[in-house]
KOLKOL-520565 format. One record per residue (C-alpha): residue in one letter; x negated, y negated, z. Coordinates in steps of 0.5 Angstrom, whole numbers, plus 2048, in hexadecimal, padded with zeros to 3 digits. Layout:
N
AXYZ ...
This chain:
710
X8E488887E X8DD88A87C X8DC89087A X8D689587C X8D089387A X8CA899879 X8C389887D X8BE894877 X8BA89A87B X8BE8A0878 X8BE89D870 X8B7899870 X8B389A86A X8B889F868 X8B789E860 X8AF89E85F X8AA8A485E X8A68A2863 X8A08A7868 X8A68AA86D X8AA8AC867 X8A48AF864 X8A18B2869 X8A98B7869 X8A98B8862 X8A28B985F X89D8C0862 X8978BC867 X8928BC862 X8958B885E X8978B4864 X8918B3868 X88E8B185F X8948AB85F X8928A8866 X88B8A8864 X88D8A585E X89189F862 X88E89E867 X8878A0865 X88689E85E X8858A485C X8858A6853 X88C8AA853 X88A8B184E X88F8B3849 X8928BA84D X8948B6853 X8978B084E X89B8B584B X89E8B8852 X89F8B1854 X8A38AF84E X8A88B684E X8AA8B5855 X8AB8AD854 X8AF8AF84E X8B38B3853 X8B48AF857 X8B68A9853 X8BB8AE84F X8BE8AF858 X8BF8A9858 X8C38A6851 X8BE8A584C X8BD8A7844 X8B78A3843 X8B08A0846 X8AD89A844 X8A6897846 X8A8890849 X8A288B849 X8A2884849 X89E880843 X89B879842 X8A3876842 X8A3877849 X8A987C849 X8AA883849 X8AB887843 X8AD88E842 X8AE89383C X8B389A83D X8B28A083A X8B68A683C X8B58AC83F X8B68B1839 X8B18B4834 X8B38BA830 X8B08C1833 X8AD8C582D X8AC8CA831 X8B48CC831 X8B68CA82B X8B68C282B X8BB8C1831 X8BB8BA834 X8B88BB83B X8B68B6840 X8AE8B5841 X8A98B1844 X8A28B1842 X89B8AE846 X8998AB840 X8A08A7840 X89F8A6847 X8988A3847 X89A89F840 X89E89C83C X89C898835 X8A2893835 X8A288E82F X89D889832 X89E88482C X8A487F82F X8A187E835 X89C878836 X89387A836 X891873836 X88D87582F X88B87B832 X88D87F82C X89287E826 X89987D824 X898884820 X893888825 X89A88C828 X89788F82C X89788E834 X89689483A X89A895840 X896898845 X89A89B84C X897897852 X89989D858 X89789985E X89E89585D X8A389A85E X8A889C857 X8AF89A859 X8B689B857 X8BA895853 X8C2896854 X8C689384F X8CD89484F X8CD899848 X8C789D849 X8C089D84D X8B989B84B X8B389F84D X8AE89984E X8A689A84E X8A2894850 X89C89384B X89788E849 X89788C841 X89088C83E X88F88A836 X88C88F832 X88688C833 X88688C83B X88888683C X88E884842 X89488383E X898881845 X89787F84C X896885851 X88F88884D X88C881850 X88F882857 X88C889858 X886886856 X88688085A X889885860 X88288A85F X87E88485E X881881865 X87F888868 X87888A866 X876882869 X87A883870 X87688A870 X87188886F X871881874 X87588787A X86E88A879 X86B88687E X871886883 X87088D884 X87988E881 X87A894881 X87F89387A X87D896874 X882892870 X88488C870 X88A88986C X88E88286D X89688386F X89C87E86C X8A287B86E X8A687786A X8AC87286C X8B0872866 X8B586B866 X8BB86B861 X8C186885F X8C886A85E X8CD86785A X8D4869858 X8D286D851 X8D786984D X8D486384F X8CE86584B X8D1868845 X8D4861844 X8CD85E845 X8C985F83E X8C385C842 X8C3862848 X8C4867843 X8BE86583F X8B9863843 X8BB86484A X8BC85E84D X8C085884C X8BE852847 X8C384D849 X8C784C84F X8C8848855 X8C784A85D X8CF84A860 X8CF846866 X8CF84A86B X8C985086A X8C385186E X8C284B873 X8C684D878 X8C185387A X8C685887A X8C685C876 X8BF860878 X8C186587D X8C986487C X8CD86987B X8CD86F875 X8D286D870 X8D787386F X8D6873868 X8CE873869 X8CF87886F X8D287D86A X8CC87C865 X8C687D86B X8C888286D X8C9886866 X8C2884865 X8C088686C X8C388D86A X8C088F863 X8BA88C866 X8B989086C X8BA896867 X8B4894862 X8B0894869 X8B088C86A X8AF88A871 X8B4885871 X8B4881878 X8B787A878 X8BD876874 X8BF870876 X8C1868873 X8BC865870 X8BB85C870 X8C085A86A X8C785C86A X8C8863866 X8C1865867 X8BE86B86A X8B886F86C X8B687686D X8B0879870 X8AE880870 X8A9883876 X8A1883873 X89E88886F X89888986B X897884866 X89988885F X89F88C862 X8A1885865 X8A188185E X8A588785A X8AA88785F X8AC88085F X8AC881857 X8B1886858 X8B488285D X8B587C858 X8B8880853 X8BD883859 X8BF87C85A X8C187A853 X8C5881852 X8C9881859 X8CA87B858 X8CE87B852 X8D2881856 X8D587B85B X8D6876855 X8D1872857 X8CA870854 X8C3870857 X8BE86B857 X8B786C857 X8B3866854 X8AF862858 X8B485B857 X8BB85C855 X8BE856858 X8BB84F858 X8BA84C85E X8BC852862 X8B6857865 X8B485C861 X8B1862861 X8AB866863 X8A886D864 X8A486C86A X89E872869 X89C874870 X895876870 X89187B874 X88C880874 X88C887877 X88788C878 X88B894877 X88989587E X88F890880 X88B88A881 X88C88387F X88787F87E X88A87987E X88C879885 X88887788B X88587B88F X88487D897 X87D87F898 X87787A895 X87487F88F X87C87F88D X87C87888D X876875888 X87987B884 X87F877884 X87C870882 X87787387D X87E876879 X88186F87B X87B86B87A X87B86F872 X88286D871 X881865871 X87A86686D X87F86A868 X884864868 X87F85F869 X87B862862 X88086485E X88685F85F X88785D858 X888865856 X88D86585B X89085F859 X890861852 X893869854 X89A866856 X89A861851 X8A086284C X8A585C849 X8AA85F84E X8A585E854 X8A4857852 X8AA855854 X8AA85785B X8A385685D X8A284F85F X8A884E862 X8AB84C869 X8AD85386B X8A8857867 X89F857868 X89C852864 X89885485F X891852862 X88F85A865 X88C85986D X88D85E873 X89185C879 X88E86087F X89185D886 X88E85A88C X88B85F88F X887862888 X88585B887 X88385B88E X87E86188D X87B85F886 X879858888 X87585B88D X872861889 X87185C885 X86D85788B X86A85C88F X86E85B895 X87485E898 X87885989D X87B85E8A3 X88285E8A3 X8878618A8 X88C8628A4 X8878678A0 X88486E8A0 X87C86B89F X87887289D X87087289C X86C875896 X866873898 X86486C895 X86B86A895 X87286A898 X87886D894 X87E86C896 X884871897 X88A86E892 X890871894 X89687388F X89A86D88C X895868890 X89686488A X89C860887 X8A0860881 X89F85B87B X8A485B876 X8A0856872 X89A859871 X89985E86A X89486386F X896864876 X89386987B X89986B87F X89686F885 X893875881 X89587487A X89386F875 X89A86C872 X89986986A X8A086586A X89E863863 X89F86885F X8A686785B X8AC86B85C X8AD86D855 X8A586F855 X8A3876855 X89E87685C X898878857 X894874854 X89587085A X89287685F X88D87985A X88A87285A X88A871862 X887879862 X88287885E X880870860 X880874867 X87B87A865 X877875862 X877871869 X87587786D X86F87A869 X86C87186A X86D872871 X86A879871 X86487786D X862871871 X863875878 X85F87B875 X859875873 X85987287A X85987A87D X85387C879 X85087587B X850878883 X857875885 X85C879889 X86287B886 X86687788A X862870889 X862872882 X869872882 X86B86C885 X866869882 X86886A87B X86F86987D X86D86287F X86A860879 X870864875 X87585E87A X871858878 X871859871 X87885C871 X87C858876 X87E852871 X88485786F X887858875 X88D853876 X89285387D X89684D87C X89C84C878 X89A84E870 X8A084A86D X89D84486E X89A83E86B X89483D870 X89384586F X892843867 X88E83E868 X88984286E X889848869 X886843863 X881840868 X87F84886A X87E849862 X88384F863 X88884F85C X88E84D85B X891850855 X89884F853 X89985184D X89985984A X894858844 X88F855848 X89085984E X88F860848 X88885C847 X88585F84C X885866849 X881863843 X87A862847 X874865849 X87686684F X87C86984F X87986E84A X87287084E X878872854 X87C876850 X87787A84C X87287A852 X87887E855 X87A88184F X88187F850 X88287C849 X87D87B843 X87B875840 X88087783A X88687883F X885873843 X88586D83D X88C87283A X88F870841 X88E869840 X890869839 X89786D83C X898868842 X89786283D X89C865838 X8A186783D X8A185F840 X8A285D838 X8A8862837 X8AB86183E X8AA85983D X8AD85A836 X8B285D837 X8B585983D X8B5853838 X8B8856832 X8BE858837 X8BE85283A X8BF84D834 X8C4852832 X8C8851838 X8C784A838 X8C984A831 X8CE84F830 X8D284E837 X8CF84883B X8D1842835 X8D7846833 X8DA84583A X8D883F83C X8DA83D834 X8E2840836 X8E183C83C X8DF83583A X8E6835834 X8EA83783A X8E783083E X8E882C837 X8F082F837 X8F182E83E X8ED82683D X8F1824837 X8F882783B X8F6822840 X8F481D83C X8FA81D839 X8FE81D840 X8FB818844 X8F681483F X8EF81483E X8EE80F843 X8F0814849 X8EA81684E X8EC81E84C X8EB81D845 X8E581A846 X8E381F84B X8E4824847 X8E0821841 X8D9822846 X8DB828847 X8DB82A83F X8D582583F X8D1829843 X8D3831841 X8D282E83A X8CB82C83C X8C983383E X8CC837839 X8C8833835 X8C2835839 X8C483D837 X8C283C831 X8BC837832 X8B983C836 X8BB842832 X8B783E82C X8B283E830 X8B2846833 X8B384882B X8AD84382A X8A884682F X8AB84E82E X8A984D827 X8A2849828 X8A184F82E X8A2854829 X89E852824 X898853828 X893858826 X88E85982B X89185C831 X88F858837 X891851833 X898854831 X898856839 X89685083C X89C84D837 X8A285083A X8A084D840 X8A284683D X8A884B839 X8AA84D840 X8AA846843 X8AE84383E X8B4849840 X8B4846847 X8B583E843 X8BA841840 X8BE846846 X8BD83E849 X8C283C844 X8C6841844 X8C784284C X8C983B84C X8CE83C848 X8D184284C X8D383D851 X8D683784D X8D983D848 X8E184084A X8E084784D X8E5849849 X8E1848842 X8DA84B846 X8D8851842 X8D5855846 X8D685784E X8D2852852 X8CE853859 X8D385185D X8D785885A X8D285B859 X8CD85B860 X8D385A864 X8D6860868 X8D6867864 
């Protein structure tokens, strides 16, 4: 019998501080300050931060906590946190231990920022790191099963001023998006005054039995899996998508579900995702920032519950060869604070050509800035996913659907057939088309979709956090609308009508733009191949795809809109790059232990049990008998490949050794691509040995054990 279930309703964001609970615990005055300074990006005095910070306290004390911490997500790509209790001495009573919260420890913190990654920002030495409160995410409560935690979202600068993490970039690309779609929204006579860009995030996961990845050594230090073989049975009979919930993962969903629902996360959708043990989750959108902090929190929820249920969760891009991988599709649209998307076609003419001036931006910004994007979801985790048969090649197009592509060829023509099953609406030289909700198809093998409302980058890795990647489309999009803007002010202050400007604009915007979009199937050979006659770029590897962040271009974008500095977008590079170098690394030094220590003993203790078993029948029924000789081949062949182990182990000790020795940074990158190519020659050895080896004597758990049934 299932028991009673409360409303989401009734306990919904139920652990975070946010406007309703301060308008109950806080005087109006310093209310109406806080909703100015969330909503309005107004300064925050120092009267109010202190008012803020003891009601804050108070509540975080209502509901379990003895610490805070300023949470903040640094260069590695993770969360950090730091926890400092709520006591102090009271000097005015004698000293006694109190509970006290201050407005300067709310809006900063000065964590050790020497650990953390800067790309040569600052120093080994130079400690020092600022942790600032970003209010406009709201601070929430992490539960834990001995205490609660207070946690504080915050940017992390140096002592310079410099970004030191992730969401600093994105608020500035977030800013930078709005002055531009202000600025463009002007001549359409919108009555928005802000402009912000909203995100959904599909989280794709894998879950296996926990004990199975505590015998897996390459699971636990990389994430993934350096050797094994696909089982029989797995994904091609297509029934895993959409099938029934196993009970085991139920249990976990609907934890996650309920922990996230009390952090303010609005979950929508779970459901079985393509390969066998794989699953998504998917909140309603919100705006961009909020949006990212909550699928970092979700992540770190996942791993932690699932420890609860003895399982393990797994959030690289591809664990298991041969089987799809993992994504974190990033649905993308732009809002205006009066509630309108301006993504989503319109019902009258005006409405409409405001429409495909922001669609029209969107191409251009993909078309103009393709390499930055391929190089923001580029890691050694993602390269193993993109390319393949179930995720979006590596080449950046757009996918927009008949009817869009309809319309663009004829902007682009200067006609418009009529269309029966259409709504045609006049702007004076030209037609618009009335484009209903969802008149466009999904392609689930483009990397950047127009889903109806909404663009879907489905190219950012499920390990990823969605950052980078959408403070690079921000920004690209920024840049996109101000070209457009310019060009269509130009024409007007020559005499044009707004309207002819417009579309004349978007017309030249098309030509120029439209070798970038793509409908057909983007996992085939004749795309690659169409791809390379459009010059579009295919780039398949992370250290060249990060060579996009080391150009001209990319610096005259970022420092135009004051998103990175020159200083900071090279340490990014620098950080990508050594990052790829560990990962690869490491995934080498792990896999020649494993072949070493585990694989070649195993297959050792096997090949003496074939020569015992050999010499008995020998001695039985003579070396002429068609089992002995048989068995014989059989010793033969295992033996070869034993020997294989350690050809290819020589040769990834060989390659990891010369890696290393590289000084310069881009070299020694480009080298651990040949490192990680020479893993796969020795994965092939070994997985061929797993089907010739007794199961008995394998030592680790196969696929078959491991992705099979929860």
């Amino acid at each position: 019998m299932t028991k009673p279930v409360k409303p989401v309703s009734s306990y919904f964001g139920e652990n975070i501080f946010d406007l309703p609970k301060m308008q109950q615990m806080l005087p109006r005055n310093a209310y109406d300050t806080m909703v100015n300074v969330i909503q309005k990006g107004e300064k925050l005095d120092k009267d109010t931060a202190n008012i803020v910070a003891i009601a804050m306290k108070d509540w975080a004390m209502s509901k379990g906590c003895t610490h805070y911490t300023h949470w903040f997500q640094p260069l590695t790509g993770y969360t950090a946190e730091k926890h400092d209790s709520f006591i102090d001495y009271d000097y005015a009573n004698g000293g006694k231990i109190i509970e006290s919260f201050t407005g300067k420890q709310l809006i900063q913190g000065e964590p050790d920022a020497s650990s953390f990654p800067s790309g040569g920002i600052r120093a080994t030495f130079e400690a020092r790191g600022y942790t600032i409160w970003d209010p406009t995410s709201p601070v929430f409560v992490l539960e834990y099963p001995h205490g609660n935690t207070l946690c504080i979202p915050t940017v992390f600068i140096s002592y310079t001023g410099e970004t030191l993490d992730k969401k600093a970039p994105l608020l500035r690309s977030i800013e930078a998006l709005n002055q531009s779609a202000l600025r463009m929204l002007r001549h359409f006579k919108n009555p928005g005054t802000k402009v912000f860009s909203t995100l959904g995030v599909e989280q794709e996961y894998f879950l296996i039995d926990r004990d199975y990845y505590n015998e897996r050594p390459d699971l636990k230090q990389t994430g993934r899996t350096l050797f094994g073989r696909t089982p029989a049975k797995h994904q091609q009979l297509e029934d895993q998508y959409f099938g029934n919930i196993p009970e085991r993962a139920f249990a976990f969903m609907t934890e996650i579900e309920t922990e996230a629902y009390k952090l303010g996360i609005p979950l929508k959708t779970r459901h079985n995702e393509v390969a066998p043990n794989q699953f998504e989750v998917a909140p309603i959108y919100e705006d961009v920032n909020v949006a990212i902090d909550h699928n970092q929190i979700l992540m770190d929820l996942m791993d932690r519950i699932a420890q609860r249920h003895g399982l393990a969760v797994l959030l690289h891009e591809k664990p298991f060869a041969n089987v799809n991988g993992s994504g974190k599709h990033s649905n993308w649209a732009l809002s205006t604070d009066k509630g309108e998307n301006l993504l989503n076609p319109g019902k009258t003419p005006q409405s409409n050509l405001q429409f495909l001036v922001f669609l029209v931006a969107t191409i251009q910004a993909v078309h103009t800035h393709a390499r930055l994007l391929r190089a923001s979801i580029a890691t050694a985790h993602n390269d193993h996913r993109l390319g393949a048969n179930e995720a979006p090649p590596a080449i950046i197009s757009v996918f927009l659907g008949e009817l869009l592509n309809r319309v663009l060829e004829d902007l682009e023509k200067g006609k418009v057939t009529q269309d029966t099953d259409d709504a045609w609406l006049s702007i004076g030289i030209d037609k618009i088309p009335f484009i209903p909700k969802d008149n466009t198809d999904r392609n689930r093998t483009s990397p950047f979709a127009f889903t109806g409302n909404k663009f879907e980058f489905r190219a950012v890795g499920s390990s990823q956090s969605p950052s980078t990647p959408i403070t690079v489309l921000n920004t690209a999009m920024a840049q996109s609308l101000d070209d457009l803007r310019t060009r269509i002010e130009k024409a007007v202050a020559g005499g044009k009508d707004l309207n002819i400007a417009v579309v004349e604009v978007l017309r030249a915007a098309v030509k120029d733009s439209k070798k970038v979009i793509f409908s057909g199937d983007g996992y085939s050979d004749a795309w690659q191949k169409e791809a390379a006659k459009r010059g579009l770029p295919n780039i398949k590897t992370t250290p060249e795809a990060l060579g996009a962040y080391h150009t001209r271009e990319a610096v005259e974008l970022f420092t135009t809109y004051k998103v990175y500095n020159e200083r900071e977008l090279e340490a990014i590079y620098h950080i990508d790059l050594e990052s790829y170098i560990k990962q690869v690394d490491i995934e080498a030094r792990v896999a020649k232990k494993m072949a070493l220590t585990m694989y070649y003993p195993s297959v050792i203790s096997y090949v003496n049990e074939l020569c015992e078993t050999s010499a008995g029948l020998r001695a039985t029924l003579g070396a002429g008998d068609r089992s002995v000789r048989s068995l014989k081949d059989v010793i033969r062949n295992v033996s070869k490949h034993m020997t294989g182990i350690q050809t290819e182990t020589a040769a990834l000790e060989k390659l990891l050794a010369a890696a290393n020795a590289q000084k310069d940074l881009p070299k020694k990158a480009a080298a651990f691509v040949g490192v990680k190519a020479q893993c796969e020659r020795l994965r092939a050895v070994v997985d061929e040995l797993e089907i010739q080896t007794a199961s008995d004597l394998w030592p680790v758990p196969k696929y078959a054990d491991m992705i099979v049934g929860l």
